[in-house]
Biopython code that builds the backbone (N, CA, C, O; Angstrom):
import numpy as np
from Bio.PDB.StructureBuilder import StructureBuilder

atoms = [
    (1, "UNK", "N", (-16.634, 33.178, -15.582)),
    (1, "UNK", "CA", (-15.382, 32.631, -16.059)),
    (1, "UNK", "C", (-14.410, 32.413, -14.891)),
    (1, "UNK", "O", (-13.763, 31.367, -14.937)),
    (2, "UNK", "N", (-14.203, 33.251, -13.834)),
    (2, "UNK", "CA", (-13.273, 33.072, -12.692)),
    (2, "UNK", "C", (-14.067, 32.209, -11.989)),
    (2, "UNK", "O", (-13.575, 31.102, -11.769)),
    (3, "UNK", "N", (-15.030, 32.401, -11.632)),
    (3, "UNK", "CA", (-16.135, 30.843, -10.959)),
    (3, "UNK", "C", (-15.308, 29.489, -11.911)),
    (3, "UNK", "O", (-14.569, 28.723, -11.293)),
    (4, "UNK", "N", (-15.451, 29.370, -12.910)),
    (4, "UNK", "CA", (-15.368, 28.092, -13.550)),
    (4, "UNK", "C", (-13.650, 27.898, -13.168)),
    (4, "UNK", "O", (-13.326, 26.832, -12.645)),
    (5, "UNK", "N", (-12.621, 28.901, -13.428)),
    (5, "UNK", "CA", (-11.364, 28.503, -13.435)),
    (5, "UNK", "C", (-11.229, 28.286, -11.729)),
    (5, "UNK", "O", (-10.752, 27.267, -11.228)),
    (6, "UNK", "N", (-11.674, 29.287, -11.062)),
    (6, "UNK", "CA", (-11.567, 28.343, -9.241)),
    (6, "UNK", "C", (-12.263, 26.760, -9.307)),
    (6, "UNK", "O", (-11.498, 25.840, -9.017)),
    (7, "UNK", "N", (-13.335, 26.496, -9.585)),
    (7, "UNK", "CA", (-13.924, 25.458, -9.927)),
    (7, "UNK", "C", (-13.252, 24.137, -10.181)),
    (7, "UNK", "O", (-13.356, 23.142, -9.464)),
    (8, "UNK", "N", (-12.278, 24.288, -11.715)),
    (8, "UNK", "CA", (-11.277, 23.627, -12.266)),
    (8, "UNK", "C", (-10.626, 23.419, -11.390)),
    (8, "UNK", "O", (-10.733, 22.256, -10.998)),
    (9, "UNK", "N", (-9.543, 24.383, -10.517)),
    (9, "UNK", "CA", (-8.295, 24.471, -9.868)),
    (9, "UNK", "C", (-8.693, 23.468, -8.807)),
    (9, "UNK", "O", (-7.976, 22.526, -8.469)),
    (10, "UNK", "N", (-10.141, 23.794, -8.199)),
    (10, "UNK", "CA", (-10.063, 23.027, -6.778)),
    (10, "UNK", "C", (-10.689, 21.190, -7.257)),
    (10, "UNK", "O", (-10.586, 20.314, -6.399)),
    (11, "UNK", "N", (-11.258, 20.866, -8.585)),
    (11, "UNK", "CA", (-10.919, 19.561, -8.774)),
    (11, "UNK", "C", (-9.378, 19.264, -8.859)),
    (11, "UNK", "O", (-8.726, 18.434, -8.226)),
    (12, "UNK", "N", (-8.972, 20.167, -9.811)),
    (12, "UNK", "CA", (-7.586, 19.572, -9.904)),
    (12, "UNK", "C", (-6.590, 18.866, -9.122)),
    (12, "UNK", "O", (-5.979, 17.824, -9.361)),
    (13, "UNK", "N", (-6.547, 19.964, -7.756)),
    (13, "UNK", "CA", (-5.964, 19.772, -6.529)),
    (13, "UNK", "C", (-6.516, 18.590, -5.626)),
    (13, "UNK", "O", (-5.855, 18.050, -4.738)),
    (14, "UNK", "N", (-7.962, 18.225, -6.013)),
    (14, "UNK", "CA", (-8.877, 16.948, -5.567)),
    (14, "UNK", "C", (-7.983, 15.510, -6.316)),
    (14, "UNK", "O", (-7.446, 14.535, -5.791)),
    (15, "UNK", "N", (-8.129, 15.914, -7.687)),
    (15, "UNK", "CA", (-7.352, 14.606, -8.394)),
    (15, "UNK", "C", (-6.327, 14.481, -8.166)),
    (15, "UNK", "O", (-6.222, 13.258, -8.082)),
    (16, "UNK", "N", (-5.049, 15.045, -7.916)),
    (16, "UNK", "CA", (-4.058, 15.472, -7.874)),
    (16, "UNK", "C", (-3.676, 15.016, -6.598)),
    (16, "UNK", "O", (-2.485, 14.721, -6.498)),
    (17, "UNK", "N", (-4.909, 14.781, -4.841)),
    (17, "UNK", "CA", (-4.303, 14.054, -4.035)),
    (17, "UNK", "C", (-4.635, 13.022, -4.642)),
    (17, "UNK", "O", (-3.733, 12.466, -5.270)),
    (18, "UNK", "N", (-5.697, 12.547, -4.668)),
    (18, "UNK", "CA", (-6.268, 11.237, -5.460)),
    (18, "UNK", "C", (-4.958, 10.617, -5.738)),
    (18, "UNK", "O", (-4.496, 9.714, -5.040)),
    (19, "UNK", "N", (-4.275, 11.197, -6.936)),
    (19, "UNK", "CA", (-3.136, 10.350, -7.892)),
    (19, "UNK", "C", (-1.761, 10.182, -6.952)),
    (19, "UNK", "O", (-0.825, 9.418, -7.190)),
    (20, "UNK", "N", (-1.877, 11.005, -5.938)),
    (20, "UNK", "CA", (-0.462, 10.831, -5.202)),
    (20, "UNK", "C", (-0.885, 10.080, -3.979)),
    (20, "UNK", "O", (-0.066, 9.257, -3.570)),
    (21, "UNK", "N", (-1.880, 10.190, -3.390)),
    (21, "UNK", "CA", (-2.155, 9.143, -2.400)),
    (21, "UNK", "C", (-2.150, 7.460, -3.036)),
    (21, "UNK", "O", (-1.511, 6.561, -2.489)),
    (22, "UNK", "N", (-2.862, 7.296, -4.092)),
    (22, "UNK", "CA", (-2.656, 5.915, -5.121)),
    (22, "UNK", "C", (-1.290, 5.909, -5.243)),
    (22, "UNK", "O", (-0.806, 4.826, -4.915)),
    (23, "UNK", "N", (-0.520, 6.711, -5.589)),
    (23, "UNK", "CA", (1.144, 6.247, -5.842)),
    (23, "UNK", "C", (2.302, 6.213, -4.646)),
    (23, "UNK", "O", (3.461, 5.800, -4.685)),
    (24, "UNK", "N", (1.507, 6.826, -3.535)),
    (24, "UNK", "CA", (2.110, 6.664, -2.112)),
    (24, "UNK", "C", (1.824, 5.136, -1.895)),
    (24, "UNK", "O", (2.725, 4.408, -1.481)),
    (25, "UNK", "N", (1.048, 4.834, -2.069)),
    (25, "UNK", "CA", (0.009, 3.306, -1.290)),
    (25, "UNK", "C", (0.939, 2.253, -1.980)),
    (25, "UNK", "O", (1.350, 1.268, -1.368)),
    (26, "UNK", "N", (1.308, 2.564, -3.539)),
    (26, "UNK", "CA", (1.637, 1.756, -4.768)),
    (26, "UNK", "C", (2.945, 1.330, -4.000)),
    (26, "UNK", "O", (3.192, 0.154, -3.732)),
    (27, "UNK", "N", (3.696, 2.302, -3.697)),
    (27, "UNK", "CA", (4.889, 2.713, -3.873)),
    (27, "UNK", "C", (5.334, 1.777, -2.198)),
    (27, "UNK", "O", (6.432, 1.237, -2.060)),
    (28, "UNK", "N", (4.442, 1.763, -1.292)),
    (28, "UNK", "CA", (4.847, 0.696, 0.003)),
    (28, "UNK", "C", (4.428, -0.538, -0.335)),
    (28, "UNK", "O", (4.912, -1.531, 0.210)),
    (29, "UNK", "N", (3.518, -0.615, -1.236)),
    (29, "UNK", "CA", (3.258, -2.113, -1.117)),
    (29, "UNK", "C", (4.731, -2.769, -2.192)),
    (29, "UNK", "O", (5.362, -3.804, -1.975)),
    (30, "UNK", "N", (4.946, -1.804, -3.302)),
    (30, "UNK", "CA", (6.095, -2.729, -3.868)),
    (30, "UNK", "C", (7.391, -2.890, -2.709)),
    (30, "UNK", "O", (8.249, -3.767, -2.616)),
    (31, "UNK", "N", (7.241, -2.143, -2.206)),
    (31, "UNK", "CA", (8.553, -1.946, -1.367)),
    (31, "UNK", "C", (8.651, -2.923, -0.459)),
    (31, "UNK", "O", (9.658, -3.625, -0.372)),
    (32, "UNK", "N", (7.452, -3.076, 0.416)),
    (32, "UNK", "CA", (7.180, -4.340, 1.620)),
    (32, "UNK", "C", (6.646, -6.049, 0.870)),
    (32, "UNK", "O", (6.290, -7.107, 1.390)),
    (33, "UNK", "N", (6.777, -5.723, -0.161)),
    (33, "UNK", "CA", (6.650, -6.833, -1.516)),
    (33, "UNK", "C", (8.487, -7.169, -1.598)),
    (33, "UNK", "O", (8.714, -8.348, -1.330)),
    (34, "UNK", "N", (9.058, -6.799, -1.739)),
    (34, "UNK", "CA", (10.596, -6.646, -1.914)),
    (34, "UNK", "C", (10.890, -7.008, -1.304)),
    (34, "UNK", "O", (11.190, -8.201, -1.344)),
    (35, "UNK", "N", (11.113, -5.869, 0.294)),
    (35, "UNK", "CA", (11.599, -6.610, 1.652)),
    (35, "UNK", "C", (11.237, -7.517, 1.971)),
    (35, "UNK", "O", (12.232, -8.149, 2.325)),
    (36, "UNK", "N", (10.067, -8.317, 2.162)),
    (36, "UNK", "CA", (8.969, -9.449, 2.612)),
    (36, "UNK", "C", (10.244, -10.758, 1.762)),
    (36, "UNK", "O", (10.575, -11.803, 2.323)),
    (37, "UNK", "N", (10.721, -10.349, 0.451)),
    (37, "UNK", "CA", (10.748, -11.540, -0.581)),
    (37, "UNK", "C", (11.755, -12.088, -0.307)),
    (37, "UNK", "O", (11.922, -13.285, -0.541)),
    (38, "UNK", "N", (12.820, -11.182, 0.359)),
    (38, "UNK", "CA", (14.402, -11.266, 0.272)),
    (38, "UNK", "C", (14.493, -12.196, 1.639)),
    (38, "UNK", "O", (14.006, -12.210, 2.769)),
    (39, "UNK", "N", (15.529, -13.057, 0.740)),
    (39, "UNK", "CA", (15.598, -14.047, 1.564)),
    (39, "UNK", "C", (16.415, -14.244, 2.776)),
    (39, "UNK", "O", (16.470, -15.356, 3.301)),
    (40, "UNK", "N", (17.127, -13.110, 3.305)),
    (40, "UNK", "CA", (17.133, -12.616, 4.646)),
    (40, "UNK", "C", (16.264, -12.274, 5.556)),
    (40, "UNK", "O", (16.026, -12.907, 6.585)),
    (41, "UNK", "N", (15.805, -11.344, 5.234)),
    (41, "UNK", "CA", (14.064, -11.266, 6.113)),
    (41, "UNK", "C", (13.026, -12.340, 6.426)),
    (41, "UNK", "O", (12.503, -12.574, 7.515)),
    (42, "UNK", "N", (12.826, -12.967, 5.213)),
    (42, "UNK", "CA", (12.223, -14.627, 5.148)),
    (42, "UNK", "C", (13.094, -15.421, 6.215)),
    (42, "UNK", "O", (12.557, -16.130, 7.067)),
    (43, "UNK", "N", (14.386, -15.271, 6.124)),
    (43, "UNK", "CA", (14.922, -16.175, 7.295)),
    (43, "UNK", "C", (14.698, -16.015, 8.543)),
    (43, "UNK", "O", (14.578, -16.903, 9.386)),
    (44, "UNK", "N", (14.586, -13.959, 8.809)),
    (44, "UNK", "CA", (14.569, -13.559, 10.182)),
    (44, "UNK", "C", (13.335, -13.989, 10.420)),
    (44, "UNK", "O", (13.192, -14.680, 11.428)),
    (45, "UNK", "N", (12.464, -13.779, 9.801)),
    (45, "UNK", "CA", (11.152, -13.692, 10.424)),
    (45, "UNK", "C", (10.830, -14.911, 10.323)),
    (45, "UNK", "O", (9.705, -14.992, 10.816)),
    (46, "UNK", "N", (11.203, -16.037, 9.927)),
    (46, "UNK", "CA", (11.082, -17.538, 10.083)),
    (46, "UNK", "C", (11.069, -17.683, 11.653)),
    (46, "UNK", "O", (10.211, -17.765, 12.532)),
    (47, "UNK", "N", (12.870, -17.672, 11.543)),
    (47, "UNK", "CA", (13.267, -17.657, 13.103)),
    (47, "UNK", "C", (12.953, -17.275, 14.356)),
    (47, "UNK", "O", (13.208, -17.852, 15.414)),
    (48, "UNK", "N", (12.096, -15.760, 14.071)),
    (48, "UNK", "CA", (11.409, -15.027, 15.009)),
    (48, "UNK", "C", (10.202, -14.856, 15.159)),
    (48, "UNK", "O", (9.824, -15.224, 16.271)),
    (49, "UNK", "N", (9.248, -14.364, 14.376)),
    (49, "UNK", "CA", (7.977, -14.755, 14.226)),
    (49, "UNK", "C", (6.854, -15.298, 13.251)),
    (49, "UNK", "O", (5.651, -15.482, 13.436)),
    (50, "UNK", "N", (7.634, -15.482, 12.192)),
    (50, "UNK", "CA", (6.588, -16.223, 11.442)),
    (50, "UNK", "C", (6.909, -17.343, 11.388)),
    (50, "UNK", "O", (7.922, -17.814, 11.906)),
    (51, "UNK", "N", (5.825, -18.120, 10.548)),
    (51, "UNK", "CA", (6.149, -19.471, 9.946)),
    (51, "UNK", "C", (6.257, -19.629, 8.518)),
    (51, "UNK", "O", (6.169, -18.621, 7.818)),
    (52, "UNK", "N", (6.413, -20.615, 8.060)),
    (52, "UNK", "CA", (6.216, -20.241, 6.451)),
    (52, "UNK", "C", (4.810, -20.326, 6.045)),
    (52, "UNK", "O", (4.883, -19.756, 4.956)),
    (53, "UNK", "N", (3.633, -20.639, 6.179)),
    (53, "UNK", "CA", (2.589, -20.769, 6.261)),
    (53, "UNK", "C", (1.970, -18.718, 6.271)),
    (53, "UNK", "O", (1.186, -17.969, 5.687)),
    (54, "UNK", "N", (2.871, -18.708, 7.223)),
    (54, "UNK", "CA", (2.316, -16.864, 7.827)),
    (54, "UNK", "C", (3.268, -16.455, 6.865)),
    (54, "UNK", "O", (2.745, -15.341, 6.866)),
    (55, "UNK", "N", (4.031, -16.351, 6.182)),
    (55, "UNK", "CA", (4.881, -15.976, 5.009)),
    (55, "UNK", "C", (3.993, -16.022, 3.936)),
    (55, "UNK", "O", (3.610, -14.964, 3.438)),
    (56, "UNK", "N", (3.566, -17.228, 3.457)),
    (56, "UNK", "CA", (2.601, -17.309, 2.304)),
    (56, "UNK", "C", (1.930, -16.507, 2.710)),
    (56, "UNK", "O", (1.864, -15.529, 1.965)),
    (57, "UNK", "N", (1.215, -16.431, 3.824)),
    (57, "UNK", "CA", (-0.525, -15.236, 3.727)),
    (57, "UNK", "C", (0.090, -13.808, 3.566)),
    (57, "UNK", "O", (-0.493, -12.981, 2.864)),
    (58, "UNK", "N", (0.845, -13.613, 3.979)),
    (58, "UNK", "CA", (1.582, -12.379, 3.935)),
    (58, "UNK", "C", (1.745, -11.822, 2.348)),
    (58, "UNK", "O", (1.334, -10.740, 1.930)),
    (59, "UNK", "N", (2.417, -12.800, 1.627)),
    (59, "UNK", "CA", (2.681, -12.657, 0.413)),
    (59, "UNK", "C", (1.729, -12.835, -0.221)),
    (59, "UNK", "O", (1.770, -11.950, -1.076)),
    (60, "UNK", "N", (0.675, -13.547, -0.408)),
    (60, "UNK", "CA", (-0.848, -13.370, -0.513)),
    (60, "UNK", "C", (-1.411, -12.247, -0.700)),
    (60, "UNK", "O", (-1.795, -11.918, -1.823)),
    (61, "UNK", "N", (-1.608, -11.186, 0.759)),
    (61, "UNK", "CA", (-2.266, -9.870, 1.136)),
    (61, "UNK", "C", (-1.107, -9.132, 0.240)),
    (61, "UNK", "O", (-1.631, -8.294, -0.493)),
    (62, "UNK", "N", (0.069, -9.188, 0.113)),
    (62, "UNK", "CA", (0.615, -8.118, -0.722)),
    (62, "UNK", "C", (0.482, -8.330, -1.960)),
    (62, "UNK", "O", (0.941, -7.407, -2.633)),
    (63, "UNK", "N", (-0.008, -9.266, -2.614)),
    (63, "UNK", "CA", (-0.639, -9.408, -3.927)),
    (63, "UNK", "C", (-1.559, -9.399, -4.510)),
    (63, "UNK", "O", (-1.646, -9.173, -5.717)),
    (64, "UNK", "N", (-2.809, -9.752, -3.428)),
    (64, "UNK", "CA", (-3.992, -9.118, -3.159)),
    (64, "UNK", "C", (-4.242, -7.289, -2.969)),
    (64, "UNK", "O", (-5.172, -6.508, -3.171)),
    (65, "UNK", "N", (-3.010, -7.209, -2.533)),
    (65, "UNK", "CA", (-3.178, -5.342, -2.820)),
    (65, "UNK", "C", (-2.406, -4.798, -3.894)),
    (65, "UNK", "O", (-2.226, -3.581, -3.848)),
    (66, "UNK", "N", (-1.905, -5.440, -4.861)),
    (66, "UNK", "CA", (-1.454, -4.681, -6.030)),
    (66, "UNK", "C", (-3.017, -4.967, -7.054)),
    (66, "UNK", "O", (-3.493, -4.268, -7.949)),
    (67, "UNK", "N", (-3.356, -5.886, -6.637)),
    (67, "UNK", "CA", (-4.542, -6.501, -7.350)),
    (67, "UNK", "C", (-5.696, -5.048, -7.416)),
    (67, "UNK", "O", (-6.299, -4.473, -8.322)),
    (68, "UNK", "N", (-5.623, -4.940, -6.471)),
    (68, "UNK", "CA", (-6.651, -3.832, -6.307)),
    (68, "UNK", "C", (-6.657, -2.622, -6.543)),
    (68, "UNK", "O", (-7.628, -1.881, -6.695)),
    (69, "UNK", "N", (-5.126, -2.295, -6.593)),
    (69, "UNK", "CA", (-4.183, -0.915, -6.544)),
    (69, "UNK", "C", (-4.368, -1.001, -8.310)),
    (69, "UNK", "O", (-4.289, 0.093, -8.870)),
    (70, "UNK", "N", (-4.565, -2.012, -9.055)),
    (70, "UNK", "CA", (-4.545, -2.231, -10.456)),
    (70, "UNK", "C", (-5.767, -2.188, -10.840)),
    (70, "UNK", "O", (-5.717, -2.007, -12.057)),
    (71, "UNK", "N", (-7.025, -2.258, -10.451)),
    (71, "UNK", "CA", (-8.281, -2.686, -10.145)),
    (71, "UNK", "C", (-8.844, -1.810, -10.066)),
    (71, "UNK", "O", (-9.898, -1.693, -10.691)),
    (72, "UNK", "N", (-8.290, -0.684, -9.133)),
    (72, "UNK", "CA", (-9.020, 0.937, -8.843)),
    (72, "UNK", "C", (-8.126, 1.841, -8.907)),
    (72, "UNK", "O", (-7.548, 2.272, -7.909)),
    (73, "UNK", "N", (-7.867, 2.307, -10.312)),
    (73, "UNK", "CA", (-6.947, 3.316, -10.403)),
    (73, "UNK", "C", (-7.686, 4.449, -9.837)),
    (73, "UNK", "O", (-6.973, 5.269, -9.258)),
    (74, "UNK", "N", (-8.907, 4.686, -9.863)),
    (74, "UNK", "CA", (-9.794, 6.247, -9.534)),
    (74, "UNK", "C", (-9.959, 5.957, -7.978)),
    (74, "UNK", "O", (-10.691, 6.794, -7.450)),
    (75, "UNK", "N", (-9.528, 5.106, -7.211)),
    (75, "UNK", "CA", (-10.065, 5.120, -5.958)),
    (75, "UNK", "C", (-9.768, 5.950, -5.023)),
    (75, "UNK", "O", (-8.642, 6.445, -5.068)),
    (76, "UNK", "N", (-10.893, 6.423, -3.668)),
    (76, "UNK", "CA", (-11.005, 7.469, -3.165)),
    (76, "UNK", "C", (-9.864, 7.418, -2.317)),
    (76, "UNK", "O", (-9.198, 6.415, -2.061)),
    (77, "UNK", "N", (-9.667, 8.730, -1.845)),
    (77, "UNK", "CA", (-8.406, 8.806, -0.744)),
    (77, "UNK", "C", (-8.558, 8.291, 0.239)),
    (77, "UNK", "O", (-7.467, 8.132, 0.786)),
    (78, "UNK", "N", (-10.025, 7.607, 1.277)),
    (78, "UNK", "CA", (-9.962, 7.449, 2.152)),
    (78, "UNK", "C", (-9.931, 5.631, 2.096)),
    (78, "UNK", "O", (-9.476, 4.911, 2.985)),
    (79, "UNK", "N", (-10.650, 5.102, 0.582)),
    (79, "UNK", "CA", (-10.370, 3.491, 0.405)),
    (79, "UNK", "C", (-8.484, 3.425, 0.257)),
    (79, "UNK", "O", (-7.992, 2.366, 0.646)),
    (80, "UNK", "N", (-7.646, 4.344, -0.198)),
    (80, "UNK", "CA", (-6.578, 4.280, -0.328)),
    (80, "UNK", "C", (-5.830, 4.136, 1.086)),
    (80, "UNK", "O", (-4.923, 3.319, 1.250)),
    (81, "UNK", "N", (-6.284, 4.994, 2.087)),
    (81, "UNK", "CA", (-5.569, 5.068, 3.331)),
    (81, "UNK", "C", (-6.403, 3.714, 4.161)),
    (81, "UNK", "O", (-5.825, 3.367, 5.190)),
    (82, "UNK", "N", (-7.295, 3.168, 3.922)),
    (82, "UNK", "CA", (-7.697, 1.967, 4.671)),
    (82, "UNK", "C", (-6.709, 1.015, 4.039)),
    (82, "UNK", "O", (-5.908, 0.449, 4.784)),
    (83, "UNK", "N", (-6.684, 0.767, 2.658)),
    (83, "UNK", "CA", (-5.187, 0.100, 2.446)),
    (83, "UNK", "C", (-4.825, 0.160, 2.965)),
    (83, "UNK", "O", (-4.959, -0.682, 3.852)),
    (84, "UNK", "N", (-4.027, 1.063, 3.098)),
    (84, "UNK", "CA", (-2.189, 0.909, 3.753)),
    (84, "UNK", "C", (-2.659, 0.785, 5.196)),
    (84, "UNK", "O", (-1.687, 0.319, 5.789)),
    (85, "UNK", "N", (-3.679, 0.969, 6.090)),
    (85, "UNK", "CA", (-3.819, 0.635, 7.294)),
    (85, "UNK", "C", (-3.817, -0.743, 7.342)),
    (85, "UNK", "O", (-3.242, -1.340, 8.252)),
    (86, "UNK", "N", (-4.476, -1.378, 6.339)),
    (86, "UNK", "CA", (-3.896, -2.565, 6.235)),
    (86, "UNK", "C", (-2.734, -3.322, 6.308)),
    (86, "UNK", "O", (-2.469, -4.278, 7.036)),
    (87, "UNK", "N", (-2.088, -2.773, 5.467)),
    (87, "UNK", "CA", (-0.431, -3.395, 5.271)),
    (87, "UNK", "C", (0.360, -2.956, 6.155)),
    (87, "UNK", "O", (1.474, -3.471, 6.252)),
    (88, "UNK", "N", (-0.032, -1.893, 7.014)),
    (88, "UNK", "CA", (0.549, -1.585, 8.176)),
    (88, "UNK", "C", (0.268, -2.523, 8.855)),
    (88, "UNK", "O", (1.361, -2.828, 9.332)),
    (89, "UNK", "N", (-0.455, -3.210, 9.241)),
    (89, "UNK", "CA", (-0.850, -4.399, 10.253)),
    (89, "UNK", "C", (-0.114, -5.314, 9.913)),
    (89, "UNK", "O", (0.117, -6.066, 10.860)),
    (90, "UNK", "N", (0.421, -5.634, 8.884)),
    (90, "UNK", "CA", (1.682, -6.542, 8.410)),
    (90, "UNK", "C", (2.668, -6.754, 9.118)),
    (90, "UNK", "O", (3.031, -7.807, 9.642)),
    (91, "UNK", "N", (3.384, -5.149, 9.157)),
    (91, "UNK", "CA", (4.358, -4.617, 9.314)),
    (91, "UNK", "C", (4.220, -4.580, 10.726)),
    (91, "UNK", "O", (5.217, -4.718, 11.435)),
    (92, "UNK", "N", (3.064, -4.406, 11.222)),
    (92, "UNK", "CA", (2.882, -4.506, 13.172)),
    (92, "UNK", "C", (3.456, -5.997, 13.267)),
    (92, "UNK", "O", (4.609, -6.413, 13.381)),
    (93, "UNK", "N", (2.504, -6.496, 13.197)),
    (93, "UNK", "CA", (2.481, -8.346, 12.630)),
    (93, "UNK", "C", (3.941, -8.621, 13.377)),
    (93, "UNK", "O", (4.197, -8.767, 14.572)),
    (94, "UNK", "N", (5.012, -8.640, 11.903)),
    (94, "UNK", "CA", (5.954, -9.110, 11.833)),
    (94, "UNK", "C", (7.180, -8.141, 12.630)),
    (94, "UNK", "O", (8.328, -8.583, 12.607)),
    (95, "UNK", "N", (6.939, -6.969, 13.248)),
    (95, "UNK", "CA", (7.691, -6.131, 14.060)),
    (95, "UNK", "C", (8.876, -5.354, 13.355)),
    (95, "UNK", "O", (9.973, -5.010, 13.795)),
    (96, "UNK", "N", (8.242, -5.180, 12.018)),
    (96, "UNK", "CA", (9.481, -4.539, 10.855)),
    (96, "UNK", "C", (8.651, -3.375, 9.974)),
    (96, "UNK", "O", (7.578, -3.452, 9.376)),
    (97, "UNK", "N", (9.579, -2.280, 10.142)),
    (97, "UNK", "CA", (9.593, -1.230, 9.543)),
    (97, "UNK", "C", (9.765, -1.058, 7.846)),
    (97, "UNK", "O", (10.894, -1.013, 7.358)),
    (98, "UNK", "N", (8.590, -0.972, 7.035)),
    (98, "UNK", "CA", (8.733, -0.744, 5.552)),
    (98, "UNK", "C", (8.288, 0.320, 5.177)),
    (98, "UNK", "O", (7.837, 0.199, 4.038)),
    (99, "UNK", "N", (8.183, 1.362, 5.589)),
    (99, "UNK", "CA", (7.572, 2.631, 5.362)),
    (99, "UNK", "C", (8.940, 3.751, 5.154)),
    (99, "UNK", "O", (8.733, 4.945, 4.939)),
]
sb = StructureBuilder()
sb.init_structure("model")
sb.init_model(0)
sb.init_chain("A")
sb.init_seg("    ")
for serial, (resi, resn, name, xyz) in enumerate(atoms, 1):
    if name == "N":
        sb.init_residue(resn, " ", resi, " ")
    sb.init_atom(name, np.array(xyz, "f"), 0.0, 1.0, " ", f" {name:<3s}", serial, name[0])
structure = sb.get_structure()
């Protein structure tokens, strides 16, 4: 019986990053979804390094990752952190802080 309740506890604490690493990941992409949209930033980064062309793909990949974030609610912690290594490359990209 104490075998089975350690057992329990240490999935729990397994799912439990699971669900907060998925809602960490969730939680930058809406955010750099936001900043990305506003049409100040769209201007800076016109002016400075993007184009609108690199705007669309941008806005693309951040919709392409809610897609997936919707797609794989059970997904592992380490497909979760290759995400956001992703969208970090965005954020390299365009030389702006959304984290």
């Amino acid at each position: 019986m104490i075998e089975d309740a350690e057992r329990y506890k240490l999935e729990d604490e397994a799912h439990m990053k699971k669900v907060m690493a998925h809602e960490a990941l969730a939680n930058f992409v809406y955010k750099l979804r936001a900043n990305i949209s506003e049409y100040t930033i769209r201007m800076k980064l016109r002016e400075t390094v993007l184009s609108v062309k690199d705007l669309e793909g941008i806005d693309l990949q951040i919709e392409e990752a809610i897609e997936w974030l919707n797609e794989h609610p059970d997904a592992e912690i380490v497909d979760l952190e290759d995400k956001e290594v992703e969208l970090n490359e965005i954020c390299r990209l365009t030389k702006l802080s959304f984290h």
